[in-house]
N, C-alpha and C positions, 0 to 999 in steps of 0.2 A: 414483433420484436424477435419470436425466434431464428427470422432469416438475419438478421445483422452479423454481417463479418467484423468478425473484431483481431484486429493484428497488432504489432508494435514494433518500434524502432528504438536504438538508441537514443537518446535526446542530441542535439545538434543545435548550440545554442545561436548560430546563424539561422536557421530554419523555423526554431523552435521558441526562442526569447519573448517575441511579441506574444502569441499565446499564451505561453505558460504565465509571463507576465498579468494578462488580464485574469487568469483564473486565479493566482496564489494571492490578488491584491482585491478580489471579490471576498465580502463578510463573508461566504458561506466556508470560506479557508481560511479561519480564525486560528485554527489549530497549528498552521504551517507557519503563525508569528510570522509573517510577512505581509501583513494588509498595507503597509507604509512605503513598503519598498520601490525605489525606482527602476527601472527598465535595466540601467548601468547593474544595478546590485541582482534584479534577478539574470541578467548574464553573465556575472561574475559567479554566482551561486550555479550556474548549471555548468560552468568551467570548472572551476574547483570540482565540482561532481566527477565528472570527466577525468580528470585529473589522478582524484581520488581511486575512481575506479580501475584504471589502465585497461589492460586489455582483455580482463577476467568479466565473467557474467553480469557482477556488480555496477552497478551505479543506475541514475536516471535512465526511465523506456517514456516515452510518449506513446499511447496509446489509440488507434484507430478505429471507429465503426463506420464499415462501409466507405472507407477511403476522407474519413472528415475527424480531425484531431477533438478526441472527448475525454482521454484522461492522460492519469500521468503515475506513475508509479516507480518506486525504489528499490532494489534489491541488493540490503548491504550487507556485510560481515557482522556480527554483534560484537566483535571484540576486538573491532577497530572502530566503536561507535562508542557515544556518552551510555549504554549500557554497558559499555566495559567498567566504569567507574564504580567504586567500593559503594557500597548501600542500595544499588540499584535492584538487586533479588535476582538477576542473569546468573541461570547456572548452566555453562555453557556443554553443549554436546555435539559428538562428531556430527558435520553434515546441517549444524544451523545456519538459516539465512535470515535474515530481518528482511521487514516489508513494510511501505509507507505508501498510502494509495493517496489519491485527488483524483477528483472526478470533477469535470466542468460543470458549472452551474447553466442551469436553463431554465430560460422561462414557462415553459411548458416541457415537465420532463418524462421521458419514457417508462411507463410501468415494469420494475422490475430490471430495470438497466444496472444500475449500481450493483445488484446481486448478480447479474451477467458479469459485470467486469470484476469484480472478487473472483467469481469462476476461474474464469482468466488469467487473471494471474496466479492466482493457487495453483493450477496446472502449469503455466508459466515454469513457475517454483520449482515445483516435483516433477516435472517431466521432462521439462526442457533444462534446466540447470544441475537438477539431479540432489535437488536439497532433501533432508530426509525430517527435517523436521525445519518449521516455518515461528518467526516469533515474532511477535509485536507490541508494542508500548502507545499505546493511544490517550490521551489526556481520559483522567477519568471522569470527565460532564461531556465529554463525548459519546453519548447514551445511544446514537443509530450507528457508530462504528462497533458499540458491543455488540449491538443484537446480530449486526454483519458476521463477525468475526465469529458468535454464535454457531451460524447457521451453517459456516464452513468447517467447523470441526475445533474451534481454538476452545482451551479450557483455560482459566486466570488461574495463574498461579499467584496474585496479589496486587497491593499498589502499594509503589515505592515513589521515593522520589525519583526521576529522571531529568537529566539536563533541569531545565526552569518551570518544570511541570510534577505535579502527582500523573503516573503512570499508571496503568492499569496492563502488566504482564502477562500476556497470554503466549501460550505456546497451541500446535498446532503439529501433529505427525502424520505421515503421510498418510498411515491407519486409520486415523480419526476424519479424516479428509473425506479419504473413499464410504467409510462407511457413513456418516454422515450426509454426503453429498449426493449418495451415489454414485458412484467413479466420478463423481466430478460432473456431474450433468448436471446436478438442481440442489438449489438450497434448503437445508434441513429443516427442519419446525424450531421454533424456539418461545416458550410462553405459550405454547400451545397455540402459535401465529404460523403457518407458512410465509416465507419473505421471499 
């Protein structure tokens, strides 16, 4: 695992649709509320994305290992998101970026792969975008996205409500990252588990 090249791209919903389609409409992407959705709605939903984002950092990346599409990840503004909305617990700061990950399901999945692509885009985040502090709102029976989120350096600061969901608000600086991760090479203990 540790040779795999992991890259990303904008999403490209000519390119990209069919894919993304079969992972968002697979159980194990319960979270992303689209296990129903048709082909037509998840390319509309990755237009809009697009849209959304114009020509800044933000919006939908497709994600790469070794030249073969395996995840999918978000990098949007919090306060052009349903965490801008009153009650959410978003106290925003210069240099925040929000982050929403998928990772393709497999049948046989590689040991420690999900904690490589967290890697990944956390440096994505802070190095390449230049975000100085990272935020996330994950469903709270989302129990392997905390320990994730864990490992990379995020601390909750609560659970709110968000959009159609209780949230579980974690923040994440770029401090917490490095020391945690190691500059970003490996994931921290958490529960006294390596992940």
């Amino acid at each position: 695992m540790s040779n795999q090249r992991l890259e990303s791209a904008r999403i490209d919903p000519d390119r990209d649709a069919v894919t993304v389609h079969q992972w968002l409409t697979h159980p194990k992407s319960k979270y992303w509320d689209m296990l129903d959705s048709s082909l037509a709605e998840v390319t509309t939903f990755l237009t809009d994305n697009i849209a959304d984002a114009g020509d800044s950092e933000h919006g939908l990346r497709i994600g790469y290992s070794d030249g073969a599409p395996q995840f999918m990840f978000e990098l949007y503004d919090p306060l052009t998101s349903d965490l801008a909305a009153p009650g959410t617990g978003y106290v925003h700061a210069e240099g925040d970026i929000g982050m929403h990950l998928l990772v393709a399901h497999a049948d046989h999945g590689l040991s420690g792969f999900t904690g490589k692509v967290m890697l990944y885009i956390m440096r994505t985040a802070f190095l390449e975008v230049g975000a100085s502090r990272v935020v996330v709102e994950p469903d709270v029976r989302n129990d392997a996205v905390q320990k994730l989120n864990a490992a990379v350096g995020f601390r909750v600061a609560g659970d709110y409500p968000v959009a159609d969901k209780i949230a579980r608000l974690s923040y994440c600086t770029r401090a917490d990252f490095i020391r945690v991760t190691d500059n970003g090479q490996s994931l921290g203990v958490v529960d006294d588990q390596a992940l």
